[in-house]
N, CA, C and O atoms as a GROMACS GRO file, in nm:
protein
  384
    1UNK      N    1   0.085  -0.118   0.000
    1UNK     CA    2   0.000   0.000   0.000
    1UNK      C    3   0.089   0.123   0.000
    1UNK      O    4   0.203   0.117   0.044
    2UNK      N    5   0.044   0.221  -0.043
    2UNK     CA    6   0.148   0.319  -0.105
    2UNK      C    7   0.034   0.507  -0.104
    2UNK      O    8  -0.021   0.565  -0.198
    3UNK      N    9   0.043   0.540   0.027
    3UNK     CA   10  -0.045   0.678   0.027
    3UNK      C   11   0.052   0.780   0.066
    3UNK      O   12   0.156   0.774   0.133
    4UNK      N   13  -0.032   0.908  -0.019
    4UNK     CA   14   0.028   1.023   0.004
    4UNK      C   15  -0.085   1.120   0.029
    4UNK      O   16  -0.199   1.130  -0.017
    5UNK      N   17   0.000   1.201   0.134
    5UNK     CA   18  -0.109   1.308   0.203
    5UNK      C   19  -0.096   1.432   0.122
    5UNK      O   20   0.016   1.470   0.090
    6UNK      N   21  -0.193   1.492   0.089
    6UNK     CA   22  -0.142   1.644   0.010
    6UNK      C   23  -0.257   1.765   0.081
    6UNK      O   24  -0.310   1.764   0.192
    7UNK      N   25  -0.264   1.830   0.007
    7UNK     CA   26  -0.336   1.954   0.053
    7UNK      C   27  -0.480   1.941   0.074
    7UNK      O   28  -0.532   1.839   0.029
    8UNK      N   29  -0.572   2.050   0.149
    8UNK     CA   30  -0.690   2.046   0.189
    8UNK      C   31  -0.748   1.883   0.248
    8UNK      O   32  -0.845   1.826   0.198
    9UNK      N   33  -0.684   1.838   0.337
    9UNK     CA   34  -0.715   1.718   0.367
    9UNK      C   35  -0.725   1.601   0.332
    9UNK      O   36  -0.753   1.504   0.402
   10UNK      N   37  -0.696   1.607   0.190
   10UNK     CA   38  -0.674   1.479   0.104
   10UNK      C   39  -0.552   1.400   0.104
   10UNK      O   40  -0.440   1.440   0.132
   11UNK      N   41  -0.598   1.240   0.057
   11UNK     CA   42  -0.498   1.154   0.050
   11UNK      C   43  -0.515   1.073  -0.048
   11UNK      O   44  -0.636   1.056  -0.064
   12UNK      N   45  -0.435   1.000  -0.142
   12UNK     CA   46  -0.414   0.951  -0.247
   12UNK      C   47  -0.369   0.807  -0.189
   12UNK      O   48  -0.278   0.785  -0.109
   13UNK      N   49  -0.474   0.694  -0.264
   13UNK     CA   50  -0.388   0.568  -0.197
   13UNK      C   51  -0.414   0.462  -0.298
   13UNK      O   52  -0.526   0.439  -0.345
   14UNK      N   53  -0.287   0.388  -0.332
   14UNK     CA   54  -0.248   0.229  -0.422
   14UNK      C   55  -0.269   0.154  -0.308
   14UNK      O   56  -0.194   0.159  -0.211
   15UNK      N   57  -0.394   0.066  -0.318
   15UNK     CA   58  -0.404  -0.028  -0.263
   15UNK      C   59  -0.394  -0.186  -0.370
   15UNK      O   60  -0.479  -0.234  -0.446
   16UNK      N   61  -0.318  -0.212  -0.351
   16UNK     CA   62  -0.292  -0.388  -0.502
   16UNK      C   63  -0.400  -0.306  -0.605
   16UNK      O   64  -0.392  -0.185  -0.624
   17UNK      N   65  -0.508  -0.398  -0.673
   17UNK     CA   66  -0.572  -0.336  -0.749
   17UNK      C   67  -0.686  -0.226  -0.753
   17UNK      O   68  -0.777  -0.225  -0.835
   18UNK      N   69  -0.667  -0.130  -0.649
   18UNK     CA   70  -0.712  -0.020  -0.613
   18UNK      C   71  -0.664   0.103  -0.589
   18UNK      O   72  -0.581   0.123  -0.501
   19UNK      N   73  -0.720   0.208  -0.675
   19UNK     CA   74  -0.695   0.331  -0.677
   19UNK      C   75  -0.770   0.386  -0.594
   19UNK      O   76  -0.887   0.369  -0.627
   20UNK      N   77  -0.755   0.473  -0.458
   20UNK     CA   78  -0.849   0.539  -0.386
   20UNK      C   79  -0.822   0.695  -0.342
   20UNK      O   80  -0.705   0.720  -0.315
   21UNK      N   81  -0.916   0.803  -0.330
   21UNK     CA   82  -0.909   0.951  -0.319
   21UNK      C   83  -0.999   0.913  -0.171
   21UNK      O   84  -1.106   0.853  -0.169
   22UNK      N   85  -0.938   0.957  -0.075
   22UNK     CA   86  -0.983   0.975   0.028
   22UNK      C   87  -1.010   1.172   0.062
   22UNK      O   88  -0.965   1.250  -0.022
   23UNK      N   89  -1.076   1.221   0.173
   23UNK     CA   90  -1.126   1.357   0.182
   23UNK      C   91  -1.142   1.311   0.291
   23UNK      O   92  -1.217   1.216   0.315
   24UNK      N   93  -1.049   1.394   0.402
   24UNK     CA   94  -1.108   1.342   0.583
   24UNK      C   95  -1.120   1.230   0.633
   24UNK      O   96  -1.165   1.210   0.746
   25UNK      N   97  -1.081   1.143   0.553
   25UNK     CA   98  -1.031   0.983   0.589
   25UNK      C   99  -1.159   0.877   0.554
   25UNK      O  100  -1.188   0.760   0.582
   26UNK      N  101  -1.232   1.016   0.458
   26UNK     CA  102  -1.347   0.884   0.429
   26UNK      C  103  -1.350   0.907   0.210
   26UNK      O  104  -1.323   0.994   0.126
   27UNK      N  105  -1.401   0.770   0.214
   27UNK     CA  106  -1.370   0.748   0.057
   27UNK      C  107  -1.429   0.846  -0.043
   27UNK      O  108  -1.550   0.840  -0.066
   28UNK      N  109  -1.356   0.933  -0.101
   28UNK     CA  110  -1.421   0.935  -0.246
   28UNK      C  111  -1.463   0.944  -0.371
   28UNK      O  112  -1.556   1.003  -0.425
   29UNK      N  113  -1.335   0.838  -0.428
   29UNK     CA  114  -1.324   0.775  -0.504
   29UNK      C  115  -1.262   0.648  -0.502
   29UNK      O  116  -1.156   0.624  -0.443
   30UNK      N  117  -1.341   0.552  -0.578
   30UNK     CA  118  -1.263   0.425  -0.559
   30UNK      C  119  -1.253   0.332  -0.716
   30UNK      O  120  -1.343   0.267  -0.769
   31UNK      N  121  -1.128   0.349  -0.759
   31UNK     CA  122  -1.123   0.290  -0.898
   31UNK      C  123  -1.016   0.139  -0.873
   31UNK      O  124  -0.926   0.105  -0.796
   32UNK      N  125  -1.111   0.063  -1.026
   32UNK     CA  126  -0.994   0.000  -1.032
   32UNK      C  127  -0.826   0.014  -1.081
   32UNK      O  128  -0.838   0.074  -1.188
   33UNK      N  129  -0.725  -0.001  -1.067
   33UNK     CA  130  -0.610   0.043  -1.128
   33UNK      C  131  -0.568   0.006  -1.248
   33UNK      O  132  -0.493   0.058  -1.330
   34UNK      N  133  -0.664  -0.146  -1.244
   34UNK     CA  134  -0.626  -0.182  -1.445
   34UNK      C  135  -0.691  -0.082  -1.563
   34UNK      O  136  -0.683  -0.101  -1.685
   35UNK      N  137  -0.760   0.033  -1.493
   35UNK     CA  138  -0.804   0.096  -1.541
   35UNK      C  139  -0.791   0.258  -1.589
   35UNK      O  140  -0.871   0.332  -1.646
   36UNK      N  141  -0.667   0.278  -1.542
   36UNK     CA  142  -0.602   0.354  -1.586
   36UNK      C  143  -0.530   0.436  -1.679
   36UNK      O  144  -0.412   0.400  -1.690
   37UNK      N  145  -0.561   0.531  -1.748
   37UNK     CA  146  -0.521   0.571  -1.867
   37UNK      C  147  -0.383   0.652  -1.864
   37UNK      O  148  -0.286   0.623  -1.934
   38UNK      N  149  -0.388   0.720  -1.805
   38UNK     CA  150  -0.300   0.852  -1.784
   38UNK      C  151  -0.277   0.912  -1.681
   38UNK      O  152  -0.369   0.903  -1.599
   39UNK      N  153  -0.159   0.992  -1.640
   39UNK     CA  154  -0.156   1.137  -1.544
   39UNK      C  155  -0.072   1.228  -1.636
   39UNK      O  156   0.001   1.212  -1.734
   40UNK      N  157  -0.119   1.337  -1.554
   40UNK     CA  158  -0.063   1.494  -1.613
   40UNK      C  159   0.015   1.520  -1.453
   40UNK      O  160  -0.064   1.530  -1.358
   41UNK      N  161   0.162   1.531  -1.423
   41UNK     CA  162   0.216   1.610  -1.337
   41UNK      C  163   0.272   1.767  -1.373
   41UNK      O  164   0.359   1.781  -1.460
   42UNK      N  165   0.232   1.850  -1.323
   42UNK     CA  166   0.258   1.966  -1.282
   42UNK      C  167   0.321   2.046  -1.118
   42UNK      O  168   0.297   2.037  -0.998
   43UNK      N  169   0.403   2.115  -1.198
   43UNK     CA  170   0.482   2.217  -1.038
   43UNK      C  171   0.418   2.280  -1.056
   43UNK      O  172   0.379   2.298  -1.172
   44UNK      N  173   0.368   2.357  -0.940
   44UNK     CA  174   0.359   2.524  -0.938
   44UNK      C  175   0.417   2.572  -0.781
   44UNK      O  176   0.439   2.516  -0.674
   45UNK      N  177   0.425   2.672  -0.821
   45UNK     CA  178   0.476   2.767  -0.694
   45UNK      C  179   0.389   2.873  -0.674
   45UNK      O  180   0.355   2.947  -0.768
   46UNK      N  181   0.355   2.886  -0.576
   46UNK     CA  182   0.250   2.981  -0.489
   46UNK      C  183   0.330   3.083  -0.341
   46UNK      O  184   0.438   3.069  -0.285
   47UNK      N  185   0.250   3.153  -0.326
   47UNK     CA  186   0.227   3.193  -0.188
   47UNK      C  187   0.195   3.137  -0.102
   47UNK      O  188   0.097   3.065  -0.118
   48UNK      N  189   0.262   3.141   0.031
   48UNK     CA  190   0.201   3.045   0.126
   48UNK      C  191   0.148   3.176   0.167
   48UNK      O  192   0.049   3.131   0.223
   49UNK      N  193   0.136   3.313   0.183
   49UNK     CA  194   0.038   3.448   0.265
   49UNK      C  195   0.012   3.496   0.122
   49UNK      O  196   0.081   3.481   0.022
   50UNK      N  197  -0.086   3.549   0.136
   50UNK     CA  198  -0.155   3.620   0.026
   50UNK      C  199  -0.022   3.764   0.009
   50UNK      O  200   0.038   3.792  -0.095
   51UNK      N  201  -0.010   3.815   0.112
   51UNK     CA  202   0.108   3.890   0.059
   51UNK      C  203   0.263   3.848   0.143
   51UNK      O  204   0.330   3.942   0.187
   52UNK      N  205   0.290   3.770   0.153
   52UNK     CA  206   0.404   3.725   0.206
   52UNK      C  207   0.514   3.688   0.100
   52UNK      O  208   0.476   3.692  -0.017
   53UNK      N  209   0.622   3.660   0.119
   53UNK     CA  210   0.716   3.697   0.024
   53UNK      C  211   0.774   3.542   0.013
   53UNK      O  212   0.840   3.490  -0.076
   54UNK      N  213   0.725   3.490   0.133
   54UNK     CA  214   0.731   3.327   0.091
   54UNK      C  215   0.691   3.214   0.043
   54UNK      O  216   0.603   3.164   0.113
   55UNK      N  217   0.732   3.131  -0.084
   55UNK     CA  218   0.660   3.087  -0.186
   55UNK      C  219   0.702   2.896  -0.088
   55UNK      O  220   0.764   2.848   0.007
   56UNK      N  221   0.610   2.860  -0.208
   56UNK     CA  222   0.588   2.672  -0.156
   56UNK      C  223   0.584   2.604  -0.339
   56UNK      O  224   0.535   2.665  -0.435
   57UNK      N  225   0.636   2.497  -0.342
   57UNK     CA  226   0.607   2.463  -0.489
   57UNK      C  227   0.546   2.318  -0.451
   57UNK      O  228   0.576   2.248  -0.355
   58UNK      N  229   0.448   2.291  -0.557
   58UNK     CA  230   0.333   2.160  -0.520
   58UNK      C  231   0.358   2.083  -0.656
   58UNK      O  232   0.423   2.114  -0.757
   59UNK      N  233   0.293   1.986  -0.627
   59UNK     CA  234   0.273   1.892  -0.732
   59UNK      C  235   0.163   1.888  -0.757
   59UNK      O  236   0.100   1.894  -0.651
   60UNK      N  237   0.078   1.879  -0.866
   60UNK     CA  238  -0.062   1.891  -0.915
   60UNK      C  239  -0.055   1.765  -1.033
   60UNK      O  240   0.012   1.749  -1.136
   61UNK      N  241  -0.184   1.664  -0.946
   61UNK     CA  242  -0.165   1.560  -1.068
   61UNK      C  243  -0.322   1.546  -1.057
   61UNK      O  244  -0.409   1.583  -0.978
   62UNK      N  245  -0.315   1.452  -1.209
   62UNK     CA  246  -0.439   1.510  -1.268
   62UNK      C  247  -0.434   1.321  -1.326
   62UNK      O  248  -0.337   1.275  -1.386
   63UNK      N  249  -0.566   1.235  -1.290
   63UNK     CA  250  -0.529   1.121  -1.326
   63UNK      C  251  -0.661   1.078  -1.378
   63UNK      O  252  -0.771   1.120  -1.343
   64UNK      N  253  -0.624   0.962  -1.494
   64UNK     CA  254  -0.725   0.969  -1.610
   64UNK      C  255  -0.772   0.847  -1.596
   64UNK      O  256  -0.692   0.768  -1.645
   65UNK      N  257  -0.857   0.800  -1.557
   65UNK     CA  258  -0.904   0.641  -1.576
   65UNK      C  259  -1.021   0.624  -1.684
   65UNK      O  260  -1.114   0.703  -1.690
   66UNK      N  261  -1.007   0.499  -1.778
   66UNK     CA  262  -1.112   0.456  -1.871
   66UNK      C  263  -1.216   0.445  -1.818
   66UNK      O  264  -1.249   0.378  -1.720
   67UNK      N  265  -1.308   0.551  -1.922
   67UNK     CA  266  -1.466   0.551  -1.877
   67UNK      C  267  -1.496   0.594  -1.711
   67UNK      O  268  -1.583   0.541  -1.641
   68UNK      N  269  -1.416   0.686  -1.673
   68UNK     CA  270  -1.430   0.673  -1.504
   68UNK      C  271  -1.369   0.836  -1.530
   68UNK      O  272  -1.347   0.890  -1.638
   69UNK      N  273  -1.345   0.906  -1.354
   69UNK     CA  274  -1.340   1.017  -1.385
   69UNK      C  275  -1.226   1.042  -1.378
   69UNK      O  276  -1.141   0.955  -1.362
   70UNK      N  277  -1.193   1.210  -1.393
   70UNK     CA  278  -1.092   1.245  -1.335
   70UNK      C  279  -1.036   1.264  -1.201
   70UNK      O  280  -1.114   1.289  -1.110
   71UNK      N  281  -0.932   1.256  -1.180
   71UNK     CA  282  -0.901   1.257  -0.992
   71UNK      C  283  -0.751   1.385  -1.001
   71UNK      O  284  -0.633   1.388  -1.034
   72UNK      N  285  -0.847   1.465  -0.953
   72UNK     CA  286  -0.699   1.575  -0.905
   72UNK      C  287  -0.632   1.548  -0.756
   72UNK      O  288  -0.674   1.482  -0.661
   73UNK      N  289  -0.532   1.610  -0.772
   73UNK     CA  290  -0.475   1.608  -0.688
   73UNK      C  291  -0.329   1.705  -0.629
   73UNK      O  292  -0.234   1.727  -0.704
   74UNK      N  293  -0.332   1.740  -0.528
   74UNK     CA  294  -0.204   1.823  -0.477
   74UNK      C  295  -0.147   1.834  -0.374
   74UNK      O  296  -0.197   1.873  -0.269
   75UNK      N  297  -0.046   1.805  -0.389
   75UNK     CA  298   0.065   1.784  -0.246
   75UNK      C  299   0.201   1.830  -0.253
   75UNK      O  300   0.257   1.811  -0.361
   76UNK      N  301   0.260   1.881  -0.173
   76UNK     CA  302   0.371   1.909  -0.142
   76UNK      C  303   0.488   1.864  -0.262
   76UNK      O  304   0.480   1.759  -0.326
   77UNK      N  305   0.580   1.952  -0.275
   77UNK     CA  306   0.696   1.882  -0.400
   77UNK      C  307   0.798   1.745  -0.308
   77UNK      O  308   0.867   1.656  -0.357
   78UNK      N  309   0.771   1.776  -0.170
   78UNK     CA  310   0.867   1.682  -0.161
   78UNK      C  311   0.799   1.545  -0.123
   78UNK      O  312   0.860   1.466  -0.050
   79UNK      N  313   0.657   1.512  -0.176
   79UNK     CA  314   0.565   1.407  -0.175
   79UNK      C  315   0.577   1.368  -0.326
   79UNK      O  316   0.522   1.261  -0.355
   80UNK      N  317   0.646   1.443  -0.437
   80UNK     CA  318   0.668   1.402  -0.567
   80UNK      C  319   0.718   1.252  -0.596
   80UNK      O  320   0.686   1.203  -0.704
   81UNK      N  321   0.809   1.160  -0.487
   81UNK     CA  322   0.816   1.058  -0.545
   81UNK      C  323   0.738   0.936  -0.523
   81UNK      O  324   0.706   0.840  -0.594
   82UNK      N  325   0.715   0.976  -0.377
   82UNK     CA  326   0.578   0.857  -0.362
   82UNK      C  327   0.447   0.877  -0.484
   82UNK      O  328   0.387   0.773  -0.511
   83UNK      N  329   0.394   1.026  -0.570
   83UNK     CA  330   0.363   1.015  -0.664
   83UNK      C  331   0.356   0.917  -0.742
   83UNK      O  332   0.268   0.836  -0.771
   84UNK      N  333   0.496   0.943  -0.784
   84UNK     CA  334   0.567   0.837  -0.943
   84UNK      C  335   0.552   0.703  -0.882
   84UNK      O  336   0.524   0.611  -0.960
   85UNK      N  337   0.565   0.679  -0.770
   85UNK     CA  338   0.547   0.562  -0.727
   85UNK      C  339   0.396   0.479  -0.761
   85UNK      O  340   0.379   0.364  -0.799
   86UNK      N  341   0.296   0.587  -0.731
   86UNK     CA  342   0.154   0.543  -0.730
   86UNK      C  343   0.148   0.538  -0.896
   86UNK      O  344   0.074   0.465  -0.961
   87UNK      N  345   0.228   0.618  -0.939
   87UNK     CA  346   0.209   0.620  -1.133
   87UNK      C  347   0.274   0.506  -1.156
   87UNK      O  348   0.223   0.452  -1.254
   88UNK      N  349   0.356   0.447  -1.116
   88UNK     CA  350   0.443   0.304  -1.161
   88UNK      C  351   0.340   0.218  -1.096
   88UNK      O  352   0.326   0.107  -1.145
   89UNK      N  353   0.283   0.244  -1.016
   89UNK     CA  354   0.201   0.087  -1.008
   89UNK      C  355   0.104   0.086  -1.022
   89UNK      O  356   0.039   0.006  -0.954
   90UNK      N  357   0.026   0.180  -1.126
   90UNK     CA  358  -0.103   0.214  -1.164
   90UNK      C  359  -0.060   0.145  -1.311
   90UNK      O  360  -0.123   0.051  -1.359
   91UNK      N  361   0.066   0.212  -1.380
   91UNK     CA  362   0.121   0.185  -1.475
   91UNK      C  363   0.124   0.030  -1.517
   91UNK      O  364   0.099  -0.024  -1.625
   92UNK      N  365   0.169  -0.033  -1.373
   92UNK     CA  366   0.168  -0.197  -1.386
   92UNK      C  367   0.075  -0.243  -1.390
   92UNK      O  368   0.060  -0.345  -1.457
   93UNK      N  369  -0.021  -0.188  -1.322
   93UNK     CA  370  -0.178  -0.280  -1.273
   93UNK      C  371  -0.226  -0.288  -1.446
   93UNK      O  372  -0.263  -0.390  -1.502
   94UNK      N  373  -0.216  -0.173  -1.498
   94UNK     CA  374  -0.292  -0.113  -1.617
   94UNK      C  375  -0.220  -0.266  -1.731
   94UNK      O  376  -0.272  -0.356  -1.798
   95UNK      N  377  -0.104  -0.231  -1.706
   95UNK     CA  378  -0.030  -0.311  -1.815
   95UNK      C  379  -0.024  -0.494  -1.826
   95UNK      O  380   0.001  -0.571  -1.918
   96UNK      N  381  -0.066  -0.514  -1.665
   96UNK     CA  382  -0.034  -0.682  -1.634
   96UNK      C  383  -0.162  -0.749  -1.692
   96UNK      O  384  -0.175  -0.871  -1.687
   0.00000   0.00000   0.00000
């Protein structure tokens, strides 16, 4: 099992052949992983104060499953490799 925590309370989790979007620790979304089409990763860098001079850079992923929806997502840059991680074994589920 393979989760990552990101912003506004969300968590992203590879469970074997399950893709799940949790919100406050309750489900919602629950895909299969052989079902997987795609992700889009993106950086951005923001403000952490509306006028503060100190910035944060995130990861924004954007994941595509057949006939099913889209699942956004955003977390911290230094949560970027457990990411690729959930993309490599979404990647496998999809492919085996």
């Amino acid at each position: 099992m393979i989760q990552v925590e990101g912003q506004s309370n969300e968590s992203i989790v590879l469970d074997g052949e399950w893709f799940e979007k949790l919100r406050g620790g309750q489900s919602k979304s629950r895909i299969p992983a052989s079902s997987f089409v795609g992700v889009e990763l993106t950086e951005i860098e923001r403000r952490k104060k509306l006028f503060g001079g100190e910035k944060e850079t995130l990861v924004q992923a954007t994941f595509q499953f057949d006939g099913g929806p889209f699942v956004g997502f955003i977390t911290g840059a230094e949560h970027r490799e457990k990411v690729e991680q959930i993309v490599a074994g979404l990647e496998a589920a999809r492919d085996s």
